[in-house]
N, C-alpha and C positions, 0 to 999 in steps of 0.2 A: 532543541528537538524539533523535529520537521513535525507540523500542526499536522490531525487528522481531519481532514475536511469531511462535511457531511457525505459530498459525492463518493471520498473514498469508503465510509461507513456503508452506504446504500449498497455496493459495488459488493464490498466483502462479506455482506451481510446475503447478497443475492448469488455470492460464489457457497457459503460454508450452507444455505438452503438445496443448494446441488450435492450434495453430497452424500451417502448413504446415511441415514436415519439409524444404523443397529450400532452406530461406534460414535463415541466422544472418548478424547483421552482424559484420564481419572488420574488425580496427582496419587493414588493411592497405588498405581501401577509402577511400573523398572521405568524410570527415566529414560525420555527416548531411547523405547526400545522400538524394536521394527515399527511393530503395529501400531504407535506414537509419531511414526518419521513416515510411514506410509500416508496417515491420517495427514499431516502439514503437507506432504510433497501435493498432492492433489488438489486439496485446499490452495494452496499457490498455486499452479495450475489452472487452476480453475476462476480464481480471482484473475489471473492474465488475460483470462480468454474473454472473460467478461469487458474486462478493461479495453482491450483489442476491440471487441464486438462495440462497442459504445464508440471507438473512435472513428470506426465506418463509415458511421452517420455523416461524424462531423467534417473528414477527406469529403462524401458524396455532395455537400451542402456548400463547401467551397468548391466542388469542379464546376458546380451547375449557374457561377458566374458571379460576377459582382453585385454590392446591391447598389437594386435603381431604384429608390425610393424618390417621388417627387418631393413629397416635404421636406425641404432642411431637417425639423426636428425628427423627424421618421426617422431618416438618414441615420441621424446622430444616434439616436435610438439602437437602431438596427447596429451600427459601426463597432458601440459600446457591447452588446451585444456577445457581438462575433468579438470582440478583445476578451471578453470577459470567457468566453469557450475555448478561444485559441488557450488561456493560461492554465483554464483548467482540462485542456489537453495537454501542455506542457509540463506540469506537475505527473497530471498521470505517466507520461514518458518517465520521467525519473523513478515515479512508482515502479513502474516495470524494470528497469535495473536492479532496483533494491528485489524486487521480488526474484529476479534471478540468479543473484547473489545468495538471496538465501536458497534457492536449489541446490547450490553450487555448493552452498555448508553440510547441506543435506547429503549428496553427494560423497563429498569427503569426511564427513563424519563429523563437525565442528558446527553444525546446528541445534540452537538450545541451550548455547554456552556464550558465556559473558564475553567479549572479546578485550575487556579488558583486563577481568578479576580471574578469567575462568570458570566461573562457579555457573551453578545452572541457571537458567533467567525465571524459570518457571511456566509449567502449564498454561494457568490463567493468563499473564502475561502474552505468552506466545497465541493461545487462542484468542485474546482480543486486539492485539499486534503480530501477526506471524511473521512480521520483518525485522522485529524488533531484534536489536545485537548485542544487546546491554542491560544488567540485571537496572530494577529499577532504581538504586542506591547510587548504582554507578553513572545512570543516563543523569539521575540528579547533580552530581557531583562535576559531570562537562558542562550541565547545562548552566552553573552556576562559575566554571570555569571562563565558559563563556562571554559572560552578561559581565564579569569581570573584563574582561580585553575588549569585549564591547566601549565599555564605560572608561577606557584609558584613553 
């Protein structure tokens, strides 16, 4: 399973704080119904835009030129840095795929549902992963599918 890194926590935490205050979805409600698929479409949404807005900085910070650190160790410093931004803008990139993917489920109607088992993934899940595509039985059972073909 792709790790949730802090930055994406801080990020989705500061999209689902955007969002209207009178609604959360209740497992005690119709399984994605509208007012469930409304609630995620935005929340994704909004998580993107977030994700976009943070990557602004990091485009404007490389056009404004190389670094010229006199110190060697600055240098390296700074170098390490900017490696260490560039990956967690490249992860973020992939984020934003999987987030429009799940649009895209949203969309056709196939959001919320296991993509393997069919079965629902659940609320909770989905509000603390809204990308997530797999109940959690089943993300267990690749992840160890995995770690299996890994280890050949």
């Amino acid at each position: 399973m792709a790790s949730v890194t802090g930055d994406d926590i801080d990020v989705l935490n500061k999209a689902k704080r955007a969002l209207p205050r009178d609604y959360s979805p209740d497992e005690n409600e119709e399984y994605m119904s509208d007012k469930q698929l409304n609630y995620f479409r935005v929340l994704l949404l909004e998580w993107k835009r977030s994700i976009l807005e943070a990557s602004v900085g990091t485009l404007q910070n490389l056009q404004d030129g190389p670094i010229r650190e006199p110190d060697l160790n600055d240098r390296a410093s700074s170098e390490t840095d900017w490696g260490i931004e560039l990956r967690t803008r490249d992860r973020q990139r992939k984020l934003i795929s999987k987030i429009d993917a799940a649009l895209r489920r949203i969309d056709e109607g196939e959001y919320g549902y296991c993509e393997v088992t069919g079965d629902p993934i659940g609320i909770n899940r989905l509000i603390a992963r809204p990308i997530a595509t797999m109940t959690v039985e089943a993300q267990e059972a690749h992840e160890r599918r995995e770690k299996i073909s890994r280890d050949d």
